[in-house]
TIGULUM-58479 format. One record per residue (C-alpha): y, x, z; residue number from 1; residue in three letters. Coordinates in pm, 1 decimal, padded with zeros to 6 digits, m for minus. Layout:
<rs>
{r {Y, X, Z}, NUM, ALA} ...
</rs>
This chain:
<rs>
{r {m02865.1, m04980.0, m06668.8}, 1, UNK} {r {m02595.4, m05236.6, m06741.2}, 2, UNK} {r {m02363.5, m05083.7, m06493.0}, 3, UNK} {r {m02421.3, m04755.7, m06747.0}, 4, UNK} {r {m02348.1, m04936.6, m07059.6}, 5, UNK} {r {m02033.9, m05119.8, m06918.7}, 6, UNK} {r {m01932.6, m04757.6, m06802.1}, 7, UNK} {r {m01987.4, m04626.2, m07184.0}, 8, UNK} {r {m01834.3, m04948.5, m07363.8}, 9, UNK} {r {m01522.6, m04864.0, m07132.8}, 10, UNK} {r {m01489.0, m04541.0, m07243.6}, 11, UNK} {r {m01400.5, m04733.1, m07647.7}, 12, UNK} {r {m01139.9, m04928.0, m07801.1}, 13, UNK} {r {m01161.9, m05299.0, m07880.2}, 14, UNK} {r {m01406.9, m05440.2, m07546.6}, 15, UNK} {r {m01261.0, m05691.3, m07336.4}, 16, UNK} {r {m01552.3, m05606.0, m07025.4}, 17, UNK} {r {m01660.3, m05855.6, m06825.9}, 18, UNK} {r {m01895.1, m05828.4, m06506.0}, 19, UNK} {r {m02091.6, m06099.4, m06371.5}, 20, UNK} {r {m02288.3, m06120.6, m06038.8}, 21, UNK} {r {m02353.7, m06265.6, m05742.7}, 22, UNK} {r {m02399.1, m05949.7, m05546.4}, 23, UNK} {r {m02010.0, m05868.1, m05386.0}, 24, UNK} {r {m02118.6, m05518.4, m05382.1}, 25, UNK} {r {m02247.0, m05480.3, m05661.6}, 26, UNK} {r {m01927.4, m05569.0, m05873.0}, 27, UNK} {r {m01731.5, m05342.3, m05605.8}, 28, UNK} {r {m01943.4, m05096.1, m05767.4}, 29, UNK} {r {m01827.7, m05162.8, m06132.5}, 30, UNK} {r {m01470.8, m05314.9, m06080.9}, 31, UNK} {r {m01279.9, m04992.6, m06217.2}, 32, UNK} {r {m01446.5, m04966.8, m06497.6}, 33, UNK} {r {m01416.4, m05355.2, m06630.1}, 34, UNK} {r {m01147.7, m05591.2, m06687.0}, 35, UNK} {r {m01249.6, m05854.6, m06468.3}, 36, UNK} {r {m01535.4, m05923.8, m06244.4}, 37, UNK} {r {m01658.8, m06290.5, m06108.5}, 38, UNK} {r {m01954.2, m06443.3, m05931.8}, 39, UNK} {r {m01911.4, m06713.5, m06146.0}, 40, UNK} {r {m02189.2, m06723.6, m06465.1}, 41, UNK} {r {m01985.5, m06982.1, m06648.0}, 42, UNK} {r {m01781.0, m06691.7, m06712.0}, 43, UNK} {r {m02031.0, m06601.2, m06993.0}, 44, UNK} {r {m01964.3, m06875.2, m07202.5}, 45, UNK} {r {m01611.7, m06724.7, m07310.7}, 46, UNK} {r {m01818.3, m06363.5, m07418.7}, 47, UNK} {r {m01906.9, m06319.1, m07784.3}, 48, UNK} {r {m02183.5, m06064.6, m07668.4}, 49, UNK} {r {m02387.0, m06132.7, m07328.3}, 50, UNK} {r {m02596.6, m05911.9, m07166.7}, 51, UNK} {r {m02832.0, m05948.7, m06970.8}, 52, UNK} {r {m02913.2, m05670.3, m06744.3}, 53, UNK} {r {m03155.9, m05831.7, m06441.9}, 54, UNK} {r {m03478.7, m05724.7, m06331.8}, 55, UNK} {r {m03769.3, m05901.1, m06524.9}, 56, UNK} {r {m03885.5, m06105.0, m06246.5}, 57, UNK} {r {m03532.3, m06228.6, m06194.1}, 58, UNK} {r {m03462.5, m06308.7, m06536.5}, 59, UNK} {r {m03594.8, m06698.7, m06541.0}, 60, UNK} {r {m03396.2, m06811.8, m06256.0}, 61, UNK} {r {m03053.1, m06615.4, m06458.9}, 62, UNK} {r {m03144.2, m06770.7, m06768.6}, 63, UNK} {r {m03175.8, m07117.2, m06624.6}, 64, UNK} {r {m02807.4, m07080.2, m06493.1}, 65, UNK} {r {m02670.9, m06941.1, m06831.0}, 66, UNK} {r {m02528.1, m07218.4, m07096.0}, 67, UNK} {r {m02411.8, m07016.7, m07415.3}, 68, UNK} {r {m02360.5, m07145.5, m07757.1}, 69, UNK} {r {m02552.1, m07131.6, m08076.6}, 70, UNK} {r {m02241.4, m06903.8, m08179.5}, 71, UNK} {r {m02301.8, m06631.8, m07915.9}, 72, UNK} {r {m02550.9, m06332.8, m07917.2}, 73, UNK} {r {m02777.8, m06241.7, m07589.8}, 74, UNK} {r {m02868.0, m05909.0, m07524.9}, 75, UNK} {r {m03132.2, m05841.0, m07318.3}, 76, UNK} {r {m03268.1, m05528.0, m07202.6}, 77, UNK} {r {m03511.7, m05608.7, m06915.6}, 78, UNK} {r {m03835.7, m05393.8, m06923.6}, 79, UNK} {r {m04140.1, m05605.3, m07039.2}, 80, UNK} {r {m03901.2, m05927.2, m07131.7}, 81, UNK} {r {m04049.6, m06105.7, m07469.5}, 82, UNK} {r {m03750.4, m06220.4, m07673.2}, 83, UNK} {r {m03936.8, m06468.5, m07728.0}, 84, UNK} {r {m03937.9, m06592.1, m07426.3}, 85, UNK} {r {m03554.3, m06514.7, m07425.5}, 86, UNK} {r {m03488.1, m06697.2, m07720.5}, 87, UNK} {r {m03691.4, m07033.3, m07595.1}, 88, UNK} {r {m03452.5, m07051.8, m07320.6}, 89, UNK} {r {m03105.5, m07023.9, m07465.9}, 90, UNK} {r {m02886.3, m07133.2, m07793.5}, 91, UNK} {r {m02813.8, m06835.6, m07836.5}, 92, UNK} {r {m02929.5, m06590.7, m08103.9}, 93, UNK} {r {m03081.6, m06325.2, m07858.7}, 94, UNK} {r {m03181.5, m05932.7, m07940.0}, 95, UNK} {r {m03376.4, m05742.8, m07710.2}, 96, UNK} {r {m03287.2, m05389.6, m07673.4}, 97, UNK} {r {m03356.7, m05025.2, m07443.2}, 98, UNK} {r {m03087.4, m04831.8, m07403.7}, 99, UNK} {r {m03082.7, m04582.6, m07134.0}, 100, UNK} {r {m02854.9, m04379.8, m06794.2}, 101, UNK} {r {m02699.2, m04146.3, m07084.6}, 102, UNK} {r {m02434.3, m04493.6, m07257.2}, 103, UNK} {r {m02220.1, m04422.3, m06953.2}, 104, UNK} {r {m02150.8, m04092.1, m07123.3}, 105, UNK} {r {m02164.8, m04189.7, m07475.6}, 106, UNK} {r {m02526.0, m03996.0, m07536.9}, 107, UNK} {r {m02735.2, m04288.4, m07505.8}, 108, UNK} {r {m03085.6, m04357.4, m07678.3}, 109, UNK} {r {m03138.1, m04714.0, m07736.7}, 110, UNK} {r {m03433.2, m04911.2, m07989.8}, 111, UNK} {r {m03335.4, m05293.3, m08077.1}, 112, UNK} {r {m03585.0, m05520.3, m08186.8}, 113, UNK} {r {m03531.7, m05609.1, m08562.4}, 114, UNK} {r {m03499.5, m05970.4, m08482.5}, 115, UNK} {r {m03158.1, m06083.7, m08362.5}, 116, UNK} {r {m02995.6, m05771.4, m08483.8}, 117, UNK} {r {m02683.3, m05800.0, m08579.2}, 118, UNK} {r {m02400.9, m05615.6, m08691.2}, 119, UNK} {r {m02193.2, m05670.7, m08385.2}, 120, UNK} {r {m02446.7, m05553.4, m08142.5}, 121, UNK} {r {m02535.6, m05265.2, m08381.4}, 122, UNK} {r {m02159.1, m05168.1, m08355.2}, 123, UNK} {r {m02156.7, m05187.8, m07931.6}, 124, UNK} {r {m02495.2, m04961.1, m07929.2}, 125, UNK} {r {m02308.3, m04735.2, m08198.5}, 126, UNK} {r {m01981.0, m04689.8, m07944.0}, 127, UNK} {r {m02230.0, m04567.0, m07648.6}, 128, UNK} {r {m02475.8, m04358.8, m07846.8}, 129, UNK} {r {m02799.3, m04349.7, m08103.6}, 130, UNK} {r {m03014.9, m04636.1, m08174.8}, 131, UNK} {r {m03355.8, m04682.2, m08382.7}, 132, UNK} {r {m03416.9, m05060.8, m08466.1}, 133, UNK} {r {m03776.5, m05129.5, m08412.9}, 134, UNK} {r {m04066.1, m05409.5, m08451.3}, 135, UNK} {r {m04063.8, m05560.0, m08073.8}, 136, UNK} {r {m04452.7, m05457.4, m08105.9}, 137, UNK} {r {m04288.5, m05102.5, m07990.9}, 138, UNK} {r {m04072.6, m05167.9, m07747.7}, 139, UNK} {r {m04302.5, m05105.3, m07488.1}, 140, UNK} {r {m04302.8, m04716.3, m07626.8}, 141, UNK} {r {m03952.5, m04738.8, m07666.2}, 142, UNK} {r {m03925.7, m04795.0, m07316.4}, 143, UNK} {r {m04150.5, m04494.4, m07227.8}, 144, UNK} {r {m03985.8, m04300.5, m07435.7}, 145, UNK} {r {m03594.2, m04328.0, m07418.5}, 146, UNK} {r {m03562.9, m04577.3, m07092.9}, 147, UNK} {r {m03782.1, m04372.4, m06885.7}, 148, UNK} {r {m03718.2, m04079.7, m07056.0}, 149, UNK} {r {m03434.0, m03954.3, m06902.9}, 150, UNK} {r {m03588.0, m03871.8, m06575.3}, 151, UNK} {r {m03882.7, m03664.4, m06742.3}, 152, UNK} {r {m03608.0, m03457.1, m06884.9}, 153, UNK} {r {m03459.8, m03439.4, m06539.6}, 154, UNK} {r {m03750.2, m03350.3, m06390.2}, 155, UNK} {r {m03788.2, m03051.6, m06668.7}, 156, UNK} {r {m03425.4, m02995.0, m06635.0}, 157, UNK} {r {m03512.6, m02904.8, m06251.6}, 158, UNK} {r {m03843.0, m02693.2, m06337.5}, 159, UNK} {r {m03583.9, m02515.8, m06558.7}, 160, UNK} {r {m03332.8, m02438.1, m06330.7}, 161, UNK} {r {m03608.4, m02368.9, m06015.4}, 162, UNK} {r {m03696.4, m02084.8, m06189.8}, 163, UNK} {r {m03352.3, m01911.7, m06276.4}, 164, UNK} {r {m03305.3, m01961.5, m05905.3}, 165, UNK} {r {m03653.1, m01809.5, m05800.7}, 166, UNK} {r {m03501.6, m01513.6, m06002.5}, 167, UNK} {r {m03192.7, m01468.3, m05842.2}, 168, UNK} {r {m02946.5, m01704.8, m05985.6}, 169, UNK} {r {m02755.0, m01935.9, m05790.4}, 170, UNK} {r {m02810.0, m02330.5, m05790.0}, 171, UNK} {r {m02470.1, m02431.8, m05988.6}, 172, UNK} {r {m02539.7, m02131.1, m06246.5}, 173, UNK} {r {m02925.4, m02266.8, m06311.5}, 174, UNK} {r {m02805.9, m02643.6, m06334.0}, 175, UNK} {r {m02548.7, m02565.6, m06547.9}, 176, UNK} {r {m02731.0, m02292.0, m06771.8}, 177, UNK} {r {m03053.7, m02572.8, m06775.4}, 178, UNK} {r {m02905.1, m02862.4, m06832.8}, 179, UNK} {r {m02649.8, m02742.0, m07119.7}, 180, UNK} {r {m02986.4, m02565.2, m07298.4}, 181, UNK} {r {m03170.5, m02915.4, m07308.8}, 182, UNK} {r {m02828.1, m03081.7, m07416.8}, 183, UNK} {r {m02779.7, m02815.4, m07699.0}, 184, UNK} {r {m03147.5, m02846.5, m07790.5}, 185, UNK} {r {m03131.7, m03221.4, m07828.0}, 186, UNK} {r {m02863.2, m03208.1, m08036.7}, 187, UNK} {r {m03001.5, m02976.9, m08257.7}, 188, UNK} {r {m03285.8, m03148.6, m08301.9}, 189, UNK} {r {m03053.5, m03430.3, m08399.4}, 190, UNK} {r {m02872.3, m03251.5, m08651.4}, 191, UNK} {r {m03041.2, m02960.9, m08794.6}, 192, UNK} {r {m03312.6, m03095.1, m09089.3}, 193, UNK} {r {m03578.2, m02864.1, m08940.8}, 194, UNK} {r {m03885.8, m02968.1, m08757.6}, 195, UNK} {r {m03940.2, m02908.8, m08357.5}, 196, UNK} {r {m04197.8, m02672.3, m08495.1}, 197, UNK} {r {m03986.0, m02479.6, m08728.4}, 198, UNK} {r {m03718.0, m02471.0, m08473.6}, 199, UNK} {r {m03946.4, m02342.5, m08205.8}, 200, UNK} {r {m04028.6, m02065.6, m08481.3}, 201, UNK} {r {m03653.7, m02012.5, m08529.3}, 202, UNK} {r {m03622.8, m01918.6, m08164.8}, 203, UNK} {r {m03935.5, m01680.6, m08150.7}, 204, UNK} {r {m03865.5, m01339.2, m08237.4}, 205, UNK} {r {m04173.5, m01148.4, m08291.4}, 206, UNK} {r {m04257.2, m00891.2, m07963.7}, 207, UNK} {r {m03951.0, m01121.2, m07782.7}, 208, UNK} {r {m03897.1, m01286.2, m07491.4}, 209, UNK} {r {m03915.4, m01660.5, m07592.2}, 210, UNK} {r {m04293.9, m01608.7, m07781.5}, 211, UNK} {r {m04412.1, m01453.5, m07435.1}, 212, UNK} {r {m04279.0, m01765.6, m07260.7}, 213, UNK} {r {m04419.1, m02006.3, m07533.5}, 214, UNK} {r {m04704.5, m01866.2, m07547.5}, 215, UNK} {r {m04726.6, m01981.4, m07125.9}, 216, UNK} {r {m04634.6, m02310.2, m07263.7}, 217, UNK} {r {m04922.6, m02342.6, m07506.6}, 218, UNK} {r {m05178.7, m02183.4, m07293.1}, 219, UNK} {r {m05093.0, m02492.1, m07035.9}, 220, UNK} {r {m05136.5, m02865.1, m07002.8}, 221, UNK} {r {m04752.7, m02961.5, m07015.3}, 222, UNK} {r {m04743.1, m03131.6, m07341.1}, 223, UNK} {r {m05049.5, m03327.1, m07225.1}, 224, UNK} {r {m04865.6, m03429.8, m06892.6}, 225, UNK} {r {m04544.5, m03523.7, m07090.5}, 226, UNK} {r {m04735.4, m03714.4, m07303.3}, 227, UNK} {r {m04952.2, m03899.4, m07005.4}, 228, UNK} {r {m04598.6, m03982.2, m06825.8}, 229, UNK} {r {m04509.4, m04155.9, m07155.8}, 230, UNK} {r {m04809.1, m04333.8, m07178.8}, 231, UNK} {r {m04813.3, m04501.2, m06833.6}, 232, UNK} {r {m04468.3, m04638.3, m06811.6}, 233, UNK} {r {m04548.5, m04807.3, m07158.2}, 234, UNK} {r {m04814.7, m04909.0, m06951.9}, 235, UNK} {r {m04653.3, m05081.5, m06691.5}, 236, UNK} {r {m04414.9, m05211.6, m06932.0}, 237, UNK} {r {m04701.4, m05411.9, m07122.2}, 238, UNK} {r {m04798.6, m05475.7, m06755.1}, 239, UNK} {r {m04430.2, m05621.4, m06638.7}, 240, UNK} {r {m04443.5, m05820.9, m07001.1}, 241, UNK} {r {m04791.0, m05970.5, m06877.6}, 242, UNK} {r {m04566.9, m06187.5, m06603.3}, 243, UNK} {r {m04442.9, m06391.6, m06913.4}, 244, UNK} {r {m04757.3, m06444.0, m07099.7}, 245, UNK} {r {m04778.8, m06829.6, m06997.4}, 246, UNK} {r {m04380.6, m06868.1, m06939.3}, 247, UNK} 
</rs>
């Protein structure tokens, strides 16, 4: 996930990009799209805006190492992570924040907690995306929802493109035809003032071929099993945030 947003923040003006690990390979992987890379977490102290992109469990030990300033801002965007627990730990004013796989091309879907929002950070989500700014009471949705969500809509993507190829087309021309319907769906959903519903309608000529797959759609359970794969990895998020309860 951080390795995504660095990718997407590379892709504006006016970010001096900094990567920070301990793993060689891991800045090998990132190195052409920053400006520098180090091992050494001192480093962060000359960053207006740190983030921190670690696995929860790995988070204490980081933050113990990091020494920022009152006059810096912490980003965090560890599944299950309390900001509060953030904030205890650090000077620094911290934001927690989801973003998801899509900032390395600019499409991202990120929610920001309300507290320790500010305008800077709101202007780096901006450059890689869309962002809602939320109570941190729904993060753990958020995460479901637009962290985890990209690999639901993969896995629909695939159903998608399974069955042009079950019908004859080949694997590039059902990935392609697939994946640019979602993309051009999600966008109008973005843009035009219509509901889902009324778009759905918009789409259904009477006696046509989208109402007689629809109506496939409605006589099955997927909305129920999208909405189930939601619902557990919020679970396990409120599960992952359990780790910090006493911290």
């Amino acid at each position: 996930m951080g390795g995504a947003l660095l990718r997407g923040l590379a892709r504006v003006e006016g970010y001096h990009l900094t990567a920070i690990d301990l793993d060689p390979e891991a800045l090998a992987a990132i190195e052409d799209a920053v400006d520098e890379t180090t091992e050494d977490v001192d480093a962060a102290r000359d960053a207006d805006i740190v983030v921190l992109a670690v696995k929860p469990d790995v988070a204490p030990a980081v933050l113990d190492d990091l020494d920022l300033r009152e006059d810096q801002q912490l980003v965090t965007l560890a599944a299950g992570l309390p900001r509060e627990f953030v904030a205890a730990r650090t000077d620094a004013s911290v934001v927690r924040i989801m973003p998801n796989l899509a900032a390395e091309t600019g499409n991202m879907a990120a929610a920001a907690t309300n507290a320790g929002l500010t305008d800077e950070v709101r202007a780096m989500l901006d450059a890689v995306g869309e962002f809602v700014e939320v109570d941190e009471s729904l993060m753990h949705v958020s995460t479901a929802v637009n962290g985890s969500g990209p690999a639901f809509a993969f896995y629909l993507i695939d159903a998608m493109k399974q069955g042009g190829i079950d019908s004859g087309l080949d694997a590039e021309q059902a990935e392609t035809l697939a994946a640019q319907t979602f993309k051009g769906a999600a966008e109008t959903v973005l843009r035009d003032d219509r509901s889902v519903d009324e778009l759905i309608d918009a789409v259904c000529s009477p006696n046509g071929t989208t109402i007689e797959g629809m109506e496939v759609l409605w006589d099955s359970e997927a909305d129920a099993a999208v909405e189930d794969a939601v619902a557990a990895a919020e679970r396990r998020s409120r599960e992952l945030a359990e780790a910090f309860d006493d911290g």
